[in-house]
C-alpha positions in Angstrom: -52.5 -18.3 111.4 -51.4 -21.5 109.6 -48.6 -20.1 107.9 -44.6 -20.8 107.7 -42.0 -17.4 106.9 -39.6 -18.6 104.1 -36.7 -19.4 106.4 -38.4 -22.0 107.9 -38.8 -23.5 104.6 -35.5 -23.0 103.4 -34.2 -24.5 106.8 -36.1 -28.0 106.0 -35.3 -28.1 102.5 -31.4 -27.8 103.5 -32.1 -30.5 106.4 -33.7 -32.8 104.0 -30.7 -32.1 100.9 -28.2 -32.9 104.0 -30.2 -35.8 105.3 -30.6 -37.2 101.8 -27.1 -36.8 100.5 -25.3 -38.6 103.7 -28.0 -41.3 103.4 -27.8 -42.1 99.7 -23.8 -43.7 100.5 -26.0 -46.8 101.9 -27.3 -47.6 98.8 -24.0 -48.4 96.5 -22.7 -51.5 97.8 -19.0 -52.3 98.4 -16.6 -54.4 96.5 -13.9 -57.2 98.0 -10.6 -55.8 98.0 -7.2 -55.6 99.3 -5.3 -52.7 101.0 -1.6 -52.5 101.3 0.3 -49.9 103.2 3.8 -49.9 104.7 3.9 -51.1 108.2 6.1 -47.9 109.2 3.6 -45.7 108.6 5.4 -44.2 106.0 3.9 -43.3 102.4 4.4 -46.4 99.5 6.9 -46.0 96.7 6.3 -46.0 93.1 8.2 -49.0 93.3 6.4 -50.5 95.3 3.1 -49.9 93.4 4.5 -50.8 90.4 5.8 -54.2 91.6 2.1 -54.8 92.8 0.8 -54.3 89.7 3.6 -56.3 87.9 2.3 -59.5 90.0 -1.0 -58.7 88.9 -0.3 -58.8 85.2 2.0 -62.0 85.0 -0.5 -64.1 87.8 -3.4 -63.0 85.3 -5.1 -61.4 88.5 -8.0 -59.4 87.1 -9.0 -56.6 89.3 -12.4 -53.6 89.1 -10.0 -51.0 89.9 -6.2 -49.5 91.4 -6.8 -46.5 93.8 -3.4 -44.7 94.9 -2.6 -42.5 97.4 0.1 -41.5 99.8 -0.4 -44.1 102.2 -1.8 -47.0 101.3 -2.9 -48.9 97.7 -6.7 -50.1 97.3 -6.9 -52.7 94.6 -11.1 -54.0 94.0 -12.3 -57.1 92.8 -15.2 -58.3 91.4 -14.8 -62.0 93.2 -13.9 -62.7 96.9 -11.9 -65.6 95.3 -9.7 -63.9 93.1 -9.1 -61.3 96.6 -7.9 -64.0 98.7 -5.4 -65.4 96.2 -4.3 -61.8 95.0 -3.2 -61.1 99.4 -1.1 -64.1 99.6 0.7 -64.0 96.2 1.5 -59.9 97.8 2.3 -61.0 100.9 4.7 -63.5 99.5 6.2 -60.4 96.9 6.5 -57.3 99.3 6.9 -59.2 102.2 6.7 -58.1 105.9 7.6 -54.4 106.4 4.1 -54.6 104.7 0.1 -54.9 105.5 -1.7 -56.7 103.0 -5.0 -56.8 104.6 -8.4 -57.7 103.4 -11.4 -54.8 102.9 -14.5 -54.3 101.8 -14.5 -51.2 99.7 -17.8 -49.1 99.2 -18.5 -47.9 96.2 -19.7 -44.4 96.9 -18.7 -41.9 94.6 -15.7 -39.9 95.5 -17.5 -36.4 95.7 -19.6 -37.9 98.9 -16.5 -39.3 100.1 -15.0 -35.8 99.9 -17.8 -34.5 101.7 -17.6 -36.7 104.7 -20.8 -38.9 103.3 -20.0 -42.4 103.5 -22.1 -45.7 104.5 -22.8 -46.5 107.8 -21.2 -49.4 109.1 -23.1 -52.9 109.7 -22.6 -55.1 113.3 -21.1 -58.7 112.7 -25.1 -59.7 112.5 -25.4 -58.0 109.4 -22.6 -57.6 107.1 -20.0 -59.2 109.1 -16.5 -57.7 109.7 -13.1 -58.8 110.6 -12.0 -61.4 112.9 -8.3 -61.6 114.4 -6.9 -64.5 116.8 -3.5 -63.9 118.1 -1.3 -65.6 120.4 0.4 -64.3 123.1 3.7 -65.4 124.1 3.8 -66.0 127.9 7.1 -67.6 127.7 8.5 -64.0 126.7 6.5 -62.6 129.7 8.0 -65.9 132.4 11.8 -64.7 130.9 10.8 -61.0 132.0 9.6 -61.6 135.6 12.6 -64.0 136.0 15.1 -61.1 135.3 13.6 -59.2 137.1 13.7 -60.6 140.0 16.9 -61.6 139.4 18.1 -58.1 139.4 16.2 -58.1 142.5 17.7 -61.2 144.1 21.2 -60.3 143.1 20.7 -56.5 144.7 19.5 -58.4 147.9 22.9 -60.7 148.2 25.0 -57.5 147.5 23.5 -55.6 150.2 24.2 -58.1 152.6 27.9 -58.4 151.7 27.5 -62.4 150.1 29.7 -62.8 147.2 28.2 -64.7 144.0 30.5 -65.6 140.5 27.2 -65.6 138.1 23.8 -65.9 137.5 21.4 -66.6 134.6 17.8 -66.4 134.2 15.6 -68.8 131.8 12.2 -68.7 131.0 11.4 -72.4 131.7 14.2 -73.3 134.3 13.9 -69.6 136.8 17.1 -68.3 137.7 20.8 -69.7 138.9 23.0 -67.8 140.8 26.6 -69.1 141.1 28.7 -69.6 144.1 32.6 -70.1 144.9 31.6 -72.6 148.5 28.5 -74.5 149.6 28.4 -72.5 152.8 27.9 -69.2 151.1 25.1 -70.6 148.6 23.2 -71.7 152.1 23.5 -68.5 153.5 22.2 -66.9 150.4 19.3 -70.0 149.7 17.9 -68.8 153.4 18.5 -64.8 152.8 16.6 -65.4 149.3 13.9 -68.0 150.9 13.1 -65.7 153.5 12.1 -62.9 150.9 11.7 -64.1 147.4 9.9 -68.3 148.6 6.3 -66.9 148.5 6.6 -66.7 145.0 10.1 -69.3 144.7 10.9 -72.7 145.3 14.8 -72.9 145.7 17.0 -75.9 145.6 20.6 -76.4 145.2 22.6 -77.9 142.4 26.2 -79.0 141.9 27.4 -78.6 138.7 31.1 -79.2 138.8 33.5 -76.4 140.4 30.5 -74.6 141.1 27.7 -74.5 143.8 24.5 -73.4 142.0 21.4 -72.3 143.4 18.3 -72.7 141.5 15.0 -70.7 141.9 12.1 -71.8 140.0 8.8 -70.4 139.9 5.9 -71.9 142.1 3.2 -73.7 140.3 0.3 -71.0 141.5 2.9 -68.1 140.7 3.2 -69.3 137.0 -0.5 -69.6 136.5 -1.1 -65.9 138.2 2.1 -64.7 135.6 0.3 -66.1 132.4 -3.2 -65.0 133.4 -2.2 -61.7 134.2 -0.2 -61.5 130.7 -3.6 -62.3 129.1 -5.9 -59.9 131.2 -3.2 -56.9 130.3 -3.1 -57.5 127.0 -6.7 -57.8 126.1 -6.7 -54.1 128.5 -4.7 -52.9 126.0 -6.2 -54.1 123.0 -9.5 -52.8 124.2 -8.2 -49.4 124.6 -6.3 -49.7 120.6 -10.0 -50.7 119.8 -11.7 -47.5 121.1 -9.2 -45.8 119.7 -10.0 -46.8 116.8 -13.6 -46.0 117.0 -15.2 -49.7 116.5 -18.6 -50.0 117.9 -19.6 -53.0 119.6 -15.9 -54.8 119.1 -15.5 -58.0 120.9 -12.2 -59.1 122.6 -12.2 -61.8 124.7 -9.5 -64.9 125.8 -10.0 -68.1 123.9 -8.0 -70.6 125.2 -4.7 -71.1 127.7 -3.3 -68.1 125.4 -5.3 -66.6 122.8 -7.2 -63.7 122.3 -10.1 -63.1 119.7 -10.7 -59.8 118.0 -14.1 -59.0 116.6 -14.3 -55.6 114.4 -17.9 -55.6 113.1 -18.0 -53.2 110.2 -14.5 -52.3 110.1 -13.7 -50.2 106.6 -9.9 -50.2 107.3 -8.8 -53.6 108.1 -5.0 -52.4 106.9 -5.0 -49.7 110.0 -6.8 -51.7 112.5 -3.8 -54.9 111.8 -1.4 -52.5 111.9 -2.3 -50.8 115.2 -3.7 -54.0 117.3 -0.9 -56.2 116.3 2.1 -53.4 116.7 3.9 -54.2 120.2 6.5 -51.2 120.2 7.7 -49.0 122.3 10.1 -45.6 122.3 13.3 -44.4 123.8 15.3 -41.2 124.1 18.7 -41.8 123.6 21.3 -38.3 123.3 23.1 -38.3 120.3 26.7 -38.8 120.1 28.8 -35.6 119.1 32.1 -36.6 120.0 32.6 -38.9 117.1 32.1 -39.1 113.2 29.3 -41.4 112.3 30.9 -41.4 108.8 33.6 -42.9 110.3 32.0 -45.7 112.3 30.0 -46.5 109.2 33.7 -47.2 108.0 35.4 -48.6 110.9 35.0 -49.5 114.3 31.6 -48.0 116.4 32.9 -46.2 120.0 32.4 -48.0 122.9 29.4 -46.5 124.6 28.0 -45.8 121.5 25.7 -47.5 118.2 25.5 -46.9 114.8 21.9 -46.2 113.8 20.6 -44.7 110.5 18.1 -41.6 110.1 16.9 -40.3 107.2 19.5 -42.0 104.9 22.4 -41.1 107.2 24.5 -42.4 109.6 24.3 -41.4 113.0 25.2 -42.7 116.8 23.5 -42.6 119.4 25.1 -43.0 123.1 23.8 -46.3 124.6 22.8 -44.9 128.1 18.6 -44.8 127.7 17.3 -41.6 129.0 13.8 -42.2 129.3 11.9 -45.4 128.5 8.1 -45.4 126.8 6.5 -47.1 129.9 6.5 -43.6 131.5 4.6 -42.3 129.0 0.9 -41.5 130.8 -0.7 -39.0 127.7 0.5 -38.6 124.2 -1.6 -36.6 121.5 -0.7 -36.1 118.0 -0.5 -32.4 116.9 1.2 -29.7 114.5 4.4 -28.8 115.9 6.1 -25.5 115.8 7.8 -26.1 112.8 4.6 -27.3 110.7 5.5 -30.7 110.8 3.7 -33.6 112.3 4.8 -33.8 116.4 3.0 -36.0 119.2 2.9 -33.8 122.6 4.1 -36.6 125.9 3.0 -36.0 129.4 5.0 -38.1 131.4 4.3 -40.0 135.1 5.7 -37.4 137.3 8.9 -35.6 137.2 11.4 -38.2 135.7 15.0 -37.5 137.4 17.2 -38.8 135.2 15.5 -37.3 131.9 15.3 -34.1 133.8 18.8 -33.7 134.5 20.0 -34.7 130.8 18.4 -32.5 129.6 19.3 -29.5 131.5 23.0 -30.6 131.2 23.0 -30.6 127.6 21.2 -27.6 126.3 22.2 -27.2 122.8 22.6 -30.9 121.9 20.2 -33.4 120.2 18.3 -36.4 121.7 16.7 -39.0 119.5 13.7 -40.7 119.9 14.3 -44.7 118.8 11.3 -46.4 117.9 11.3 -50.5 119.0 9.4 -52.7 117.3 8.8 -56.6 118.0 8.5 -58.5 115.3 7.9 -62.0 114.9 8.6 -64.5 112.2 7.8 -68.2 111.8 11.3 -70.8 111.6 11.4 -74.3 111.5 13.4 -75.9 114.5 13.8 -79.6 114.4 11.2 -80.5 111.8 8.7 -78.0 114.0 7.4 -74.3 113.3 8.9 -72.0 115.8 7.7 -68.5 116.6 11.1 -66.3 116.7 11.0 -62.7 117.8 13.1 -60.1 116.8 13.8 -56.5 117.5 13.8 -53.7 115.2 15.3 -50.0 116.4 14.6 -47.3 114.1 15.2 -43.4 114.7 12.1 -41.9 113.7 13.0 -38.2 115.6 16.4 -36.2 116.3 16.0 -33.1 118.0 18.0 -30.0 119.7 17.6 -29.6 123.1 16.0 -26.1 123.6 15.8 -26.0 127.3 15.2 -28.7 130.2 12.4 -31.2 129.8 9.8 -32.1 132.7 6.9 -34.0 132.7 5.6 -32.6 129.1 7.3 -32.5 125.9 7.0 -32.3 122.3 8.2 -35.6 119.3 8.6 -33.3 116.8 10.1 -34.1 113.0 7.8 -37.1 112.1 7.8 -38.1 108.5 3.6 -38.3 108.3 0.3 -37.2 110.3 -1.0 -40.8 110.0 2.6 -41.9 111.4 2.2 -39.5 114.4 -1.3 -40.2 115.2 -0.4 -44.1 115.2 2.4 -43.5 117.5 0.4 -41.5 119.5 -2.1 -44.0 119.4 0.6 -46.7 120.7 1.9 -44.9 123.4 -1.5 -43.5 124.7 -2.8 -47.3 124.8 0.4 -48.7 126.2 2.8 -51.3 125.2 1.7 -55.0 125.7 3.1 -57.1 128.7 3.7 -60.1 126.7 4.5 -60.0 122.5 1.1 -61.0 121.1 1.0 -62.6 117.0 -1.7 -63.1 114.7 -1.9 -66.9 113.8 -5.3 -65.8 112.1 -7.5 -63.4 110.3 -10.2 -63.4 107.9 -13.2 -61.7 107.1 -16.7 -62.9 108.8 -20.0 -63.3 107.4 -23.3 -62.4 109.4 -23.4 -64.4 112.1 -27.6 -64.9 112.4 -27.2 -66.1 108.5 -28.5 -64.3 105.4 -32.2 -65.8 106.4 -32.5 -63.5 109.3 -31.0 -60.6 107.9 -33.8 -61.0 105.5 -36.3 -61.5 107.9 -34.9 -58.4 110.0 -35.2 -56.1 107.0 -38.5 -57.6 105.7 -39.5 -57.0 108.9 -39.3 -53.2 108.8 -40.6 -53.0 105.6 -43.6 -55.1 106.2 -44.1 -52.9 109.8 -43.4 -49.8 107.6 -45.4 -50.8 104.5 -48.2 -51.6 107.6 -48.4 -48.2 108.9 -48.7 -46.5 105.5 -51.5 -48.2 104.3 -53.3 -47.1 107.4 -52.6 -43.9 107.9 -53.6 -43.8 104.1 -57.0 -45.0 105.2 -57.7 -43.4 108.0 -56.7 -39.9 108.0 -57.0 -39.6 103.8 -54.8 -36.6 102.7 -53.2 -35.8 106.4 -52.5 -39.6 106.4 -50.2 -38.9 103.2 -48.1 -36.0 105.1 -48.1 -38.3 107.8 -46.1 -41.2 105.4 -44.0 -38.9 104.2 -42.8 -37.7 107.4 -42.2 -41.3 108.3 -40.4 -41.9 105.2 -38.3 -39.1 105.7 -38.0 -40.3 109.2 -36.1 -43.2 108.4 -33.8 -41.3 105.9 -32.5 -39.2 109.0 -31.8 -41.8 110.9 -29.5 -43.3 108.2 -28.3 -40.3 107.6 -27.2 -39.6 111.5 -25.9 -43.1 111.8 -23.9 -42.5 108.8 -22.6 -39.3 110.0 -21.5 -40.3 113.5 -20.1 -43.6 112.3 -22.6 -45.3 114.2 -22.5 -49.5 113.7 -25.9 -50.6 112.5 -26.8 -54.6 113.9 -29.9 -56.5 114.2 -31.2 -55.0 117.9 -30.4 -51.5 115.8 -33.2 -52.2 113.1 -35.8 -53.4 115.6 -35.0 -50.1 117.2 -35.8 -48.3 113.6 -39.0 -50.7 113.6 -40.3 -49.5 117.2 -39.7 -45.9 115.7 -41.6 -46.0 113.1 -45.0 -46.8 115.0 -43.3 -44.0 117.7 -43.1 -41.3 114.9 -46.3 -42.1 113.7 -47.9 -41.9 116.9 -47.3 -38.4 117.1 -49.4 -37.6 114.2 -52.2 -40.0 115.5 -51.9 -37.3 118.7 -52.4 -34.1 116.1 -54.8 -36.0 113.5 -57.2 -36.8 116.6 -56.9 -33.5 118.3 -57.3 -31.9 114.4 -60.7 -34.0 114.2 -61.9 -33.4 117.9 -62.0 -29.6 117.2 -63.3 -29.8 113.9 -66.3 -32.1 115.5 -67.0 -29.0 118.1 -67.7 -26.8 115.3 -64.3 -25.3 114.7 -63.1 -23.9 111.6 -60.5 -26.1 110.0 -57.9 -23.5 109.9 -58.2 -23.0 113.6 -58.5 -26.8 114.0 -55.4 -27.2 112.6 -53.9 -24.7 114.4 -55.2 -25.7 117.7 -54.6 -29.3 117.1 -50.9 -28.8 116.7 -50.6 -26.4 119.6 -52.2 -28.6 121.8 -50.7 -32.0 120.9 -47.0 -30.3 121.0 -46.7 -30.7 124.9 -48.2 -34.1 125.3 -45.8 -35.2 122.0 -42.5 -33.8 124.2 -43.6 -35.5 127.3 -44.1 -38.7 125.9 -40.9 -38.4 123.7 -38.7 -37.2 126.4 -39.6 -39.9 129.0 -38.9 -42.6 126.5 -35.5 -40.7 125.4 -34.8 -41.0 129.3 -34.9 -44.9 129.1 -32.7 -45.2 125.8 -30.0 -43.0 127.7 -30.2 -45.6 130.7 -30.0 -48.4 128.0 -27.0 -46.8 126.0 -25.0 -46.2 129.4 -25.7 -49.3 131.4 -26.7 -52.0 128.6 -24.5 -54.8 126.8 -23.1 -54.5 123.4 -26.3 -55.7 121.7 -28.9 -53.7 123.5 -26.5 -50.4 123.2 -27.1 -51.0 119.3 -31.0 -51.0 119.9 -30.6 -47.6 121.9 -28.8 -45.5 119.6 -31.0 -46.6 116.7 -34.1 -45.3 119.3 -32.2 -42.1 120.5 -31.9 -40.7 117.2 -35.3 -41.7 116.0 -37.0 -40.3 118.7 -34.8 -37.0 118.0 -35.4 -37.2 114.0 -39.2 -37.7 115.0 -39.9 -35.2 116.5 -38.1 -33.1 113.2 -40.4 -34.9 110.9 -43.7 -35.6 112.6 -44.2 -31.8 113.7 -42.1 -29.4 111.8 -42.3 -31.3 108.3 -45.7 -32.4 108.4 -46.9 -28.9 109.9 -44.8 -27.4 107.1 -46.7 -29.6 104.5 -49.9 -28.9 105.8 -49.5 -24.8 106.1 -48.0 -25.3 102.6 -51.1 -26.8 101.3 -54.3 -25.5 103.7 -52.3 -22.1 105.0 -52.8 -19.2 102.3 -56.8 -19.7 101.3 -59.8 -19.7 102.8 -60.9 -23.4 103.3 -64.6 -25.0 104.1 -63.1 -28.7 104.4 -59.8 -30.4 104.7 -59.2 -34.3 103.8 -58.5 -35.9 107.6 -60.8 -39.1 107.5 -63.9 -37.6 108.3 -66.8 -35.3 107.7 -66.3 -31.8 108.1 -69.0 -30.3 110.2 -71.0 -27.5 109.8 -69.4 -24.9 111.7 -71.7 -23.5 114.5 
């Protein structure tokens, strides 16, 4: 009656291994430490590690430990101190093609890590996490909107046969368009106030043989420009975010032009710089057969052509840009054909120009020109002056196989990590207006080391509570009952370990109300053990009726409450999202522990003899 086959056993001794050994990675602590990797994406040199650990050794730098691989270099210390001083003495030797971002480094033991077990990460609340601030440059966006509507402007005269000798747009000042007579630059200021003075205040200008009219930007126009620029790119960064998995991130503006970046928990600082900060885009450009790149390296570059290098080589590339990144709607990194990284592109609809190069040049080979924006700081007139700078880099050449639509293949790239970063990039879209980090640092708990105390003490005190009277009251089914709950809260490490799940403070009073939840559920079978033991029932069929019985009302009552957490997790705020998931998987895990285990423990110990009493707080009865 009361008795288990061995698979059942075998099945929660496996569950419990598994939920032990992915819990256990919570208990080891983490270290300070620095990672570096190459901004490229590309693997680090032994040069390069060895010119890290040369600065180590002559700044007298003492560190725990060097890890190497591929991609990235993780150096640990023993003193946050000696970690901030050792990132800006690297910063200042490898320069900026590199990341030199802080970490905190757990200290699990590499055969967990191999298996996927590592620690849970902790909400801003609890162990802190990363902070950015960066700065986006609006002025950059202004220049943009002024050219194009210049383009705009001067298509507008053209079409309506009035001659202009130049024009010139500025980010502060608008645009000027040049005139030969003042009659022709009023016939143009009414043609252009007509269409463009919604959004334009025009006035004219004489600036000696010319007749200049000047179009700057309304006042109402400037402010919609720069808050739009701001609304995009936090869009954008909130998508790099979830890409990157972060639970419960914060971005929001701060200021006229600033946005603030909150990782709690973040583990890889280096990747989550590199991708958040990167404002690149791509472009396919056809390579140019026609002429020797060996010989432009030499001499003079074509006209209609530039010299670019790809894997160590010269090559040029025709100037005339196939197909820009902005059309870009889906790209997903993948295998390609040839077994070497690849991002698959859908594009925005059938892109005419792209389409017909393609066809036309069957045979040839197209690059793909990555264009990065980077900044750097200069010093103009005694001042510190953001300056921005492009950087064009072939990362893909490939042969035309047969004409391109909407979907396509990058293949060729140097690394999986490269291509799922690029992916990444593309997928999340290129930001409207360059954005740089003016700050970042690491952030403690936020509700201070006293309520983090008082948070955990908390569960322990609620935990240590329940024990004691289950202990009491239901005497040897009160000890299954602790150990269930113990195991209870193991799982729900274990699971929030697992599925990378960020632990904050609502998250542990969601472990707390658990606890008296699972609990509750052997209350329900203790009770109905006792009532039929009390009406004369044998205790082997007590205990079988009492979990039979007790099963449906347990579901019930679990499911309607696992109803609410779902409404919680889909509708809440960041805060009470962390409270559901902790309740979700408790009330999951519970039902594990408080029925199967503790049924498990008590057919175990009751199930194969013949038994006059069992220990469940009270006086067996005689039976009738």
């Amino acid at each position: 009656m009361n008795q288990y086959p061995l698979w059942r056993y075998l099945l929660l001794i496996t569950l419990i291994v598994i939920g032990i050994v992915y819990a256990v990675p919570n208990f080891y602590g983490e270290d300070p430490a620095i990672q570096i990797s190459a901004q490229s994406g590309l693997p680090l040199t032994m040069q390069t590690v060895d010119q890290v650990k040369q600065a180590l050794k002559d700044n007298h730098l003492s560190y725990r430990s060097i890890t190497e691989n591929k991609l990235n270099l993780l150096i640990r210390f023993t003193d946050i101190n000696v970690q901030l001083k050792t990132q800006d003495l690297i910063k200042q030797v490898l320069g900026d093609n590199y990341t030199v971002a802080l970490n905190l480094a757990p200290r699990t033991p590499t055969w967990l890590l191999a298996i996927g077990a590592e620690p849970m990460k902790l909400g801003l609340d609890l162990r802190g996490g990363v902070h950015f601030t960066l700065a986006v440059d609006t002025q950059a966006m202004l220049k943009t909107r002024s050219l194009t509507d210049l383009h705009s402007m001067t298509d507008v005269l053209r079409n309506a046969d009035i001659r202009y000798s130049g024009e010139a747009a500025h980010a502060a000042k608008g645009i000027t368009i040049n005139f030969r007579s003042s009659a022709v630059r009023s016939q143009a200021m009414k043609l252009l106030s007509g269409q463009f003075g919604s959004d334009y205040l025009f006035n004219t200008v004489d600036s000696g043989n010319n007749d200049q009219l000047r179009g700057m930007l309304r006042e109402n126009t400037l402010a919609d420009i720069e808050s739009n620029a701001i609304d995009q790119n936090m869009t954008i960064l909130r998508n790099r975010v979830n890409a990157l998995g972060v639970s419960e991130a914060v971005v929001q503006r701060q200021g006229l032009d600033r946005i603030s970046v909150d990782l709690p928990g973040i583990q890889d600082t280096a990747r989550a710089k590199d991708l958040i900060g990167k404002v690149a885009t791509i472009r396919f450009q056809m390579v140019d057969e026609e002429h020797d790149p060996i010989a432009a390296l030499n001499g003079t570059v074509p006209f209609g052509s530039r010299l670019y290098t790809y894997q160590g080589r010269p090559i040029l590339l025709q100037n005339q840009i196939v197909l820009r990144g902005d059309a870009i709607t889906s790209a997903q990194a993948t295998i390609g054909d040839d077994g070497r990284p690849a991002v698959n592109i859908r594009l925005s609809g059938l892109q005419t120009l792209f389409a017909k190069m393609t066809s036309e040049n069957i045979g040839k080979r197209m690059a793909t020109v990555y264009v990065e924006t980077k900044t750097s700081t200069q010093m103009v007139n005694g001042k510190p002056q953001i300056v921005q700078h492009q950087v064009e880099t072939v990362i893909s050449v490939a042969t035309i196989q047969s004409a391109l639509g909407n979907s396509f293949q990058i293949t060729g790239l140097d690394s999986q990590r490269y291509a799922q970063n690029l992916a990444l990039q593309l997928q999340s879209g290129a930001y409207s207006a360059p954005v740089t980090f003016i700050q970042e640092r690491l952030v403690g708990p936020s509700l201070g080391a006293e309520n983090i105390h008082i948070g955990i003490l908390s569960t322990e005190i609620g935990s240590l509570a329940v024990i004691i009277f289950m202990l009491f009251y239901y005497r040897f089914f009160g000890v299954f009952a602790d150990m269930a709950l113990l195991l209870n809260i193991v799982f729900i490490v274990a699971v929030m370990s697992i599925i990378h799940a960020t632990m904050s403070l609502p998250g542990i009073a969601g472990i707390v109300l658990t606890v008296g939840m699972a609990v509750d559920a052997n209350v329900l079978i203790n009770e109905r053990i006792r009532e039929e033991l009390r009406n004369g029932m044998s205790p082997q069929a007590s205990i079988y009726v009492g979990y039979e019985r007790a099963f449906s009302t347990i579901v019930d009552a679990n499911v309607t409450t696992l109803i609410v957490a779902v409404v919680l997790f889909a509708l809440g705020s960041s805060s009470v999202k962390g409270f559901a998931v902790t309740l979700i998987i408790g009330l999951i895990t519970s039902m594990v522990t408080s029925i199967f285990f503790t049924r498990a423990l008590v057919n175990l110990i009751y199930g194969r003899r013949n038994i006059k009493s069992i220990s469940i707080g009270i006086k067996n009865p005689v039976m009738k």
